[in-house]
C-alpha positions as CSV (number, residue, x, y, z in Angstrom):
1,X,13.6,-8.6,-7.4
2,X,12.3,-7.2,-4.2
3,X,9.8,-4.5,-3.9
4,X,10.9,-2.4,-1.2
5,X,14.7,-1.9,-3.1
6,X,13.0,-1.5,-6.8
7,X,9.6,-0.7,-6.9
8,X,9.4,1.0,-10.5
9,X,11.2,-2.5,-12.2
10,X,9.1,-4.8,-9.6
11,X,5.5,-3.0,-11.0
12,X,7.1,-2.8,-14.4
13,X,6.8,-6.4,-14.9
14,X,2.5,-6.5,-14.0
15,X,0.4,-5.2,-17.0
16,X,-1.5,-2.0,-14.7
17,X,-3.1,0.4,-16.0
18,X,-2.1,4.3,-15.6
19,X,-4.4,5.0,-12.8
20,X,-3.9,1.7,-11.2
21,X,0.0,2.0,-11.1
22,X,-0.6,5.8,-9.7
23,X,-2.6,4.4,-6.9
24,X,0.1,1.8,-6.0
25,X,2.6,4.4,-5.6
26,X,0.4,6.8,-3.6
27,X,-0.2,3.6,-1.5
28,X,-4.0,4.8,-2.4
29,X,-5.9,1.7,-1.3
30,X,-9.5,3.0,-1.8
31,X,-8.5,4.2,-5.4
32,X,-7.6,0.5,-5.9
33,X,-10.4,-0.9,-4.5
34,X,-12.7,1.9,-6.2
35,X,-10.9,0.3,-9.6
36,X,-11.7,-3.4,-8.5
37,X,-8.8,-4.4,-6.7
38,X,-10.5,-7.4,-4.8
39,X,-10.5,-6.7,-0.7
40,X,-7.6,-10.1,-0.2
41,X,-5.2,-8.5,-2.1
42,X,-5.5,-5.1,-0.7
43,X,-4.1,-7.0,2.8
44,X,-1.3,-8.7,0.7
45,X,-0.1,-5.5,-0.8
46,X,-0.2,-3.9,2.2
47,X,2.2,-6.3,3.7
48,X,4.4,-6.6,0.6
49,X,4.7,-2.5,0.9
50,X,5.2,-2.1,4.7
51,X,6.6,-5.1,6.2
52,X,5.3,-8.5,5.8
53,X,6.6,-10.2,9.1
54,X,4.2,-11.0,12.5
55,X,4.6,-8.0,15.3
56,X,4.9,-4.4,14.1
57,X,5.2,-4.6,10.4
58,X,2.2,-6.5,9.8
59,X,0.6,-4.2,12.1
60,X,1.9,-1.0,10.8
61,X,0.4,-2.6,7.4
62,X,-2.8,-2.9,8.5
63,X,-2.9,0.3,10.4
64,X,-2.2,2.0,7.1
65,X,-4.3,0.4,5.2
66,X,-7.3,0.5,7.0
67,X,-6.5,4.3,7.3
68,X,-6.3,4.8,3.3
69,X,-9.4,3.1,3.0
70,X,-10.6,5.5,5.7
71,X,-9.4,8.4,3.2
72,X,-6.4,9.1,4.6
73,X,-3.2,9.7,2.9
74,X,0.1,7.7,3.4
75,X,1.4,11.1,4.1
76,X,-0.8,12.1,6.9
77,X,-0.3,8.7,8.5
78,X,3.5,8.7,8.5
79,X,3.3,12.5,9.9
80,X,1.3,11.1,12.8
81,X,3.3,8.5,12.9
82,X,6.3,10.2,13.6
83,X,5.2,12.3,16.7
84,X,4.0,9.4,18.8
């Protein structure tokens, strides 16, 4: 089952808690990382949420990322996003 077509089944399967499964979907990295989420995996869930193949994808991933960690929401970032 693949993330990006069923995201609510996919994190269904993984024993999270309330407030970590609310920061998944908010794509809140510092909330995960203020909760424990260990720094590695932050990078992989940021591919496996917006695009996990070399070039623009993985860059996009990191570029969000890095923003959310900078307290940025996904929100704002895609706004930007969208007018360059």
């Amino acid at each position: 089952m693949r993330f990006a077509t069923h995201e609510a089944k996919v994190l269904d399967r993984y024993p999270l808690r309330p407030d970590e499964r609310a920061a998944i979907e908010r794509r809140d990295f510092r909330a995960l990382y203020d909760l424990g989420f260990h720094p590695y995996l932050g990078g992989q869930l940021a591919r496996l949420i917006y695009g996990n193949t070399a070039g623009k994808g993985a860059a996009v991933a990191v570029r969000k990322l890095v923003e959310s960690l900078g307290g940025a929401s996904s929100e704002g970032y895609a706004a930007k996003q969208d007018k360059t």
